[in-house]
C-alpha positions as CSV (number, residue, x, y, z in Angstrom):
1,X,123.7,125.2,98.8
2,X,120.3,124.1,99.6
3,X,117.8,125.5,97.3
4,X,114.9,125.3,99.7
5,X,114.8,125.9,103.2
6,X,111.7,124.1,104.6
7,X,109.1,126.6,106.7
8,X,107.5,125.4,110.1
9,X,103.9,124.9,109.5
10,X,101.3,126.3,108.9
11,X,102.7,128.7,106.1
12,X,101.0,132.2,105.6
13,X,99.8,131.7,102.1
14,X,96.4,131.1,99.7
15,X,96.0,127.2,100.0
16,X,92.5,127.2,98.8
17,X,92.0,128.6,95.9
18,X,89.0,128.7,93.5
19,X,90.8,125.4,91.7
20,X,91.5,123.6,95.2
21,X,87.8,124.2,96.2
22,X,86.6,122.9,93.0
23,X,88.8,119.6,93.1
24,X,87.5,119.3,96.8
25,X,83.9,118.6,96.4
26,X,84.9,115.7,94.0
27,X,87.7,114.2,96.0
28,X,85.4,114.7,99.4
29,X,82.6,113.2,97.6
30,X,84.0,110.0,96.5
31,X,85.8,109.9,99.8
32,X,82.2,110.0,101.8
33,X,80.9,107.1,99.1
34,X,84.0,105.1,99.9
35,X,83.2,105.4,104.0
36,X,79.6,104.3,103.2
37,X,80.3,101.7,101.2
38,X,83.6,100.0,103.2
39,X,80.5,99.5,106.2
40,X,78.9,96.9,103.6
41,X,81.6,94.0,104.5
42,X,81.3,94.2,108.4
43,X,84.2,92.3,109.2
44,X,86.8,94.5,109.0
45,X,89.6,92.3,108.9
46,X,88.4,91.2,105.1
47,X,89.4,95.0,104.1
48,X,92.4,96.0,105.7
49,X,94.2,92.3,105.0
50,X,93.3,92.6,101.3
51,X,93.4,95.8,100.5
52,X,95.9,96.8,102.8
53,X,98.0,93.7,101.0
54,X,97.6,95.5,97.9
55,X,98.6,98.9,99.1
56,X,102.0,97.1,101.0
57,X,102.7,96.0,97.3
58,X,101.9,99.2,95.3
59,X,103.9,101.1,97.7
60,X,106.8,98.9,97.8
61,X,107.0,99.3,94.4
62,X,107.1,102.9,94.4
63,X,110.6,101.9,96.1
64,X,111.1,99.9,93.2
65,X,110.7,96.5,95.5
66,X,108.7,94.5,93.1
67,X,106.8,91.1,93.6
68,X,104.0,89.1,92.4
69,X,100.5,88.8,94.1
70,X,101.3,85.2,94.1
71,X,104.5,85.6,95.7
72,X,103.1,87.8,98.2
73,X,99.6,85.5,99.2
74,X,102.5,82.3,99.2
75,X,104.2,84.2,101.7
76,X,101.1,83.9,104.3
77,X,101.7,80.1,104.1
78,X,105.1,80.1,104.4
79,X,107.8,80.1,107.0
80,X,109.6,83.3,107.8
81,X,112.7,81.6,106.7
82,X,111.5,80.8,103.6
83,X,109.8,84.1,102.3
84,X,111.9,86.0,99.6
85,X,113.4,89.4,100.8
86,X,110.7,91.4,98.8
87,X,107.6,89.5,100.5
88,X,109.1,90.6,103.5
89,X,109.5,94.2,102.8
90,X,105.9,93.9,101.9
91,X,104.9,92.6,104.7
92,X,106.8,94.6,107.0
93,X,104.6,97.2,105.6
94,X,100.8,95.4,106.2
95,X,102.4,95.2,109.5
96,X,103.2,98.3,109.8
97,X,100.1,100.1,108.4
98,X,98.0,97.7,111.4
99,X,100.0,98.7,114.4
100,X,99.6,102.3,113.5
101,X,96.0,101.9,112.7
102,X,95.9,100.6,116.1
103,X,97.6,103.4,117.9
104,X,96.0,106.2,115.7
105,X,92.2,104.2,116.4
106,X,93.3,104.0,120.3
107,X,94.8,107.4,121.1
108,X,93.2,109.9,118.5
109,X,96.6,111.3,117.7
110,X,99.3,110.8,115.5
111,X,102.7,111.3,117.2
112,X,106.1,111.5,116.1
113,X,106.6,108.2,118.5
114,X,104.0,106.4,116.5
115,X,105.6,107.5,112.9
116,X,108.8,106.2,114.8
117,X,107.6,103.1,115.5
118,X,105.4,102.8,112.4
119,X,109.5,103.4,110.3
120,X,110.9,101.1,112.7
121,X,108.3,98.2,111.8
122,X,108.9,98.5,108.2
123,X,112.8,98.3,108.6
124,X,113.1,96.4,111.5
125,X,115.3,98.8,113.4
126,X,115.4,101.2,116.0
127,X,117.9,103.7,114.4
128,X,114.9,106.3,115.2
129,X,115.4,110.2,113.6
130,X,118.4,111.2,111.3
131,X,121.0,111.9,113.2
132,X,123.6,112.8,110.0
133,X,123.3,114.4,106.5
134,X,120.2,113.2,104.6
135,X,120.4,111.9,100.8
136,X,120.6,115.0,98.6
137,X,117.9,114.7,95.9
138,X,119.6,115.1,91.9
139,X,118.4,115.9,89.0
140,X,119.0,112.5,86.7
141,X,120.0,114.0,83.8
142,X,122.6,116.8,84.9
143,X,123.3,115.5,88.1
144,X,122.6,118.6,90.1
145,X,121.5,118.7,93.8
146,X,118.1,120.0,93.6
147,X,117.5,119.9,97.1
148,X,119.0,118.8,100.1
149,X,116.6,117.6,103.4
150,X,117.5,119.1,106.9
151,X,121.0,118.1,107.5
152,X,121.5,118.3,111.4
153,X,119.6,116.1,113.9
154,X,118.1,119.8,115.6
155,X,116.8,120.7,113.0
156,X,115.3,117.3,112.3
157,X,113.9,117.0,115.5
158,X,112.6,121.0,115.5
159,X,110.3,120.2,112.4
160,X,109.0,116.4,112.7
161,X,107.8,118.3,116.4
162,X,106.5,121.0,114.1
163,X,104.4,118.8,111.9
164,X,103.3,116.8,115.0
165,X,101.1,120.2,116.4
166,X,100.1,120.5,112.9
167,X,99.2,117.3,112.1
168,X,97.2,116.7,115.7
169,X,96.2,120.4,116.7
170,X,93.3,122.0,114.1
171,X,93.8,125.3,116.1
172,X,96.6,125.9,114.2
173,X,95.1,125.8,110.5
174,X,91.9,125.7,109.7
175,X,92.6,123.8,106.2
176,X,90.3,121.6,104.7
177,X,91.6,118.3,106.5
178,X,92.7,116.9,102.3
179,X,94.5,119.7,101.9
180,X,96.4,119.5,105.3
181,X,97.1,116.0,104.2
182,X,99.0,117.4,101.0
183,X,101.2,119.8,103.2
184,X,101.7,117.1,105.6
185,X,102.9,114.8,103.0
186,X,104.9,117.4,101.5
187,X,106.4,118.3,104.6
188,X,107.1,115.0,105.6
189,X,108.8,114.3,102.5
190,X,111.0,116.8,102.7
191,X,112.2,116.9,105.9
192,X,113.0,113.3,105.4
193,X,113.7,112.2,108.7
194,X,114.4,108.6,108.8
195,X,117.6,107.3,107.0
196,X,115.1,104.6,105.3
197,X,111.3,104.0,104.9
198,X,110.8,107.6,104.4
199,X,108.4,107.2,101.3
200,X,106.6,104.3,102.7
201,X,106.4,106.0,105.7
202,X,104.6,109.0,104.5
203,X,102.3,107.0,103.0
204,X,100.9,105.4,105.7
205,X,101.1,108.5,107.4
206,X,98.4,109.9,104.4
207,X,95.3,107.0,105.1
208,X,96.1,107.4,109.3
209,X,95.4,111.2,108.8
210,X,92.0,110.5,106.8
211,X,91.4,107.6,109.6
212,X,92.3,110.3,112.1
213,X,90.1,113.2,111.0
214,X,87.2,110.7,110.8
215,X,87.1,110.8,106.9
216,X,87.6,107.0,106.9
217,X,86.8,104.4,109.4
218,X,89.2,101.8,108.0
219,X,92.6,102.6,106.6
220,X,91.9,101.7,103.0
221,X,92.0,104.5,100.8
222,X,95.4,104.1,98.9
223,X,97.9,106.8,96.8
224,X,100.7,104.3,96.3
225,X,99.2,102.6,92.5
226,X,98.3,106.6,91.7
227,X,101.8,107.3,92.4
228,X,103.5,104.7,90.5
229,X,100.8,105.3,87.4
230,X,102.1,109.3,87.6
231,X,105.5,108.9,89.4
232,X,107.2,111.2,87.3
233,X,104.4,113.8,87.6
234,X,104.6,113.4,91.7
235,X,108.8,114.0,91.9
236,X,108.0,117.4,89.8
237,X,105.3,118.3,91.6
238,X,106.8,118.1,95.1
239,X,109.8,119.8,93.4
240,X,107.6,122.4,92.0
241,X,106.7,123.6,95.1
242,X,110.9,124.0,96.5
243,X,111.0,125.7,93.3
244,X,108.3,128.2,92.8
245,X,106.0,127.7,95.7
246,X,103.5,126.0,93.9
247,X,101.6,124.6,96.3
248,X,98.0,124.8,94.3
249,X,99.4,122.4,91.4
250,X,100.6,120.1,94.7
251,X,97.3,120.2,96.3
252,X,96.0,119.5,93.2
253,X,97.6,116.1,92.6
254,X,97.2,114.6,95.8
255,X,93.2,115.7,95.1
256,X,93.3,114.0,91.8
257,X,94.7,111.0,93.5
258,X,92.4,110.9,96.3
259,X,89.3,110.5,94.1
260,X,90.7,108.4,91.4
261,X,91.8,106.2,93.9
262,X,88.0,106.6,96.1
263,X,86.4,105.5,93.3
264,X,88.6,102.7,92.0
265,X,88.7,101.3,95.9
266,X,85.0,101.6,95.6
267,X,84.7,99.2,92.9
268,X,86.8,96.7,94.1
269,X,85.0,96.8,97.5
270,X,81.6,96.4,95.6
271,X,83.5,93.0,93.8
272,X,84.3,91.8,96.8
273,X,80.9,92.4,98.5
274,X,79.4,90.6,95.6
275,X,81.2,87.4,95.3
276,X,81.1,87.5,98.9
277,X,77.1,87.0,98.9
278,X,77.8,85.0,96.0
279,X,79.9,82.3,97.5
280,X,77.7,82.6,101.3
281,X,74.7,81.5,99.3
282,X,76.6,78.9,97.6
283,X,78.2,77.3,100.9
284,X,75.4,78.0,103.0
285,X,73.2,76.0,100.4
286,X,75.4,73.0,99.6
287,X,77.5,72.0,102.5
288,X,76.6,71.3,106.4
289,X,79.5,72.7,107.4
290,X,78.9,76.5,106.7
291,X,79.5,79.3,109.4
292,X,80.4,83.2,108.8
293,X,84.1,82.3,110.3
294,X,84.8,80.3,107.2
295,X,83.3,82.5,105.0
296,X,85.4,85.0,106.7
297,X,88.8,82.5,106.6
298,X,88.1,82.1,102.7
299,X,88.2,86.2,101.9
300,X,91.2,87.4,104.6
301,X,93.1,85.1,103.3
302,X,92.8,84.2,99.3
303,X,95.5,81.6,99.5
304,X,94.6,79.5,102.5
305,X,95.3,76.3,104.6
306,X,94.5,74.0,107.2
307,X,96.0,75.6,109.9
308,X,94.3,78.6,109.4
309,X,90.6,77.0,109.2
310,X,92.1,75.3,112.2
311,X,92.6,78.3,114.5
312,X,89.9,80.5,112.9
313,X,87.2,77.7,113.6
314,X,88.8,76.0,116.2
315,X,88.3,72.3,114.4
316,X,90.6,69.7,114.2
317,X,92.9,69.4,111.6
318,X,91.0,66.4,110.3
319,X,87.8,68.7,109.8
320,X,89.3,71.3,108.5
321,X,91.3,69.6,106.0
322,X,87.4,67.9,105.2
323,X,86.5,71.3,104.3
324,X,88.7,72.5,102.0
325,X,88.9,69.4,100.2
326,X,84.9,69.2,99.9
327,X,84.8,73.3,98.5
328,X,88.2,72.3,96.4
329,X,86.2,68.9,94.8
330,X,83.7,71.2,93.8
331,X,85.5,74.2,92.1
332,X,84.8,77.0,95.0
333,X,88.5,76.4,96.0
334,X,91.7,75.3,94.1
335,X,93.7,72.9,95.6
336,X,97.6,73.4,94.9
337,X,100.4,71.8,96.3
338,X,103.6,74.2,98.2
339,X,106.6,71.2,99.7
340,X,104.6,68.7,100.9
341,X,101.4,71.0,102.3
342,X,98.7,71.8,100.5
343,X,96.9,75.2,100.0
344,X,93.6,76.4,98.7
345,X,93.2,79.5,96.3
346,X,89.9,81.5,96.2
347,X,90.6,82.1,92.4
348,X,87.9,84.6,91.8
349,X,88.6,86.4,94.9
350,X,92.4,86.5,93.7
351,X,91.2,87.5,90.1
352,X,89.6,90.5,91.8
353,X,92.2,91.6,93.9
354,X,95.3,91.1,90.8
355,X,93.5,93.0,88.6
């Protein structure tokens, strides 16, 4: 017997409570600092293919597919043949996370057609919504079901259409837009509508809603290394609230996780602003060759190659091979061989985004 039986949204109960309201003013505040200070790399790309690298990493990981930054920055350079079956997941996910950045940026809406497609990318298949019995969720030690998702494709379809209005219409609740993203998430969760991706999908579906109520301009604000560091924590919460209705505690931890995670993206931001300058001054001083596309080529991609000065600059291979060699000779670059092509490491760039 299901122990739950999920409620179309918006639910008549206290959301915001004296705690929530509290926790708000932090999380909104680091949120608004991390807004400001994303505008101080203008090109955009720099952000959302580093950051957004690092996301598709932590958040595979929360489905315990595990690689190494290396692994993943080799697989840029790589064939598609040649990538290992985790780089792929991981970048199924980048992938992802752009096209429905894309969509949400164009249309100002974020449909269940979009969540579709945004599942289908990450799996590369078209199996759409649930159409049999979900996964039952048990309790590791006993064993016991402690709750079972929607189980008929109706009822599926009935509540993803549900959180659709919710998530797109603010006539319906007039929740603080972080705590709409907690019962979204929630919801999401638990309906559990895809039979794959669910987790990852929800989590993309978190920054798009920030991106979407205008809270960030890029989709770079994170929850998937805040859920790994308190994974067990999240599982009870979520439960907590089949449970007991404890949607406060909930709330809560996704508040928690939004400012932690603010503030840590803010600091890595600022790291890569300052090398950024750092390395500008330096090229622009020492070599002929300078522009703002290879600045840009070195910091979207920290393991780069020819090709990629190539098409970015649109030199000849012979030049842009002259480049990297020249920044390599001189220490801005390592030079390392992969088969018989070489590629070029920013190594403090790579140091700041490993950490």
């Amino acid at each position: 017997m299901n122990p739950y039986a999920l409620s179309t949204l918006p639910i008549n109960m206290e959301f915001e409570t004296a705690k929530v309201l509290k926790k708000l003013t932090y999380a909104h505040r680091a949120l608004a600092e991390l807004k400001g200070v994303s505008k101080s790399i203008p090109n955009q790309t720099i952000l959302i293919n580093t950051l957004g690298l690092q996301e598709a990493k932590d958040s595979s990981a929360v489905e315990n597919i595990i690689t190494t930054h290396d692994d993943l920055y080799k697989a840029e350079l790589k064939a598609k043949s040649e990538i290992s079956l985790e780089s792929k997941e991981v970048q199924n996910y980048i992938e992802a996370l752009k096209r429905g950045f894309g969509i949400v940026n164009k249309q100002k809406l974020l449909t269940i057609r979009t969540i579709t497609e945004i599942q289908a990318t990450l799996e590369k298949n078209n199996a759409g919504l649930r159409k049999v019995p979900g996964t039952t969720l048990k309790n590791n030690t006993t064993g016991e079901v402690i709750y079972t998702p929607p189980q008929d494709y109706q009822t599926v379809v009935d509540l993803m259409s549900n959180l659709e209005r919710y998530i797109n219409d603010d006539d319906l609740s007039d929740l603080d837009p972080l705590v709409k993203m907690a019962v979204i998430h929630f919801q999401f969760e638990s309906i559990h509508p895809f039979y794959d991706g669910n987790g990852r999908t929800g989590r993309i579906i978190n920054v798009l809603y920030l991106v979407l109520q205008n809270l960030l301009d890029l989709p770079i604000l994170y929850l998937s290394k805040f859920i790994i560091s308190n994974k067990s924590e999240y599982y009870k919460k979520i439960q907590d609230v089949r449970d007991d209705n404890n949607f406060e505690d909930w709330i809560l931890f996704i508040l928690d996780g939004v400012e932690q995670t603010a503030k840590d993206t803010i600091r890595k931001i600022l790291q890569i602003q300052s090398l950024l300058l750092k390395q500008k001054h330096l090229i622009r001083k020492n070599y002929k060759f300078y522009s703002q596309d290879l600045l840009n080529n070195l910091f979207k991609h920290p393991y780069t190659k020819i090709e990629f000065i190539e098409n970015d600059l649109k030199v000849s291979r012979i030049t842009a091979a002259s480049y990297l060699n020249k920044l390599s000779d001189d220490g801005i670059l390592i030079k390392k061989k992969l088969g018989v092509t070489n590629y070029y490491i920013n190594q403090e760039l790579f140091e700041i985004l490993s950490k």
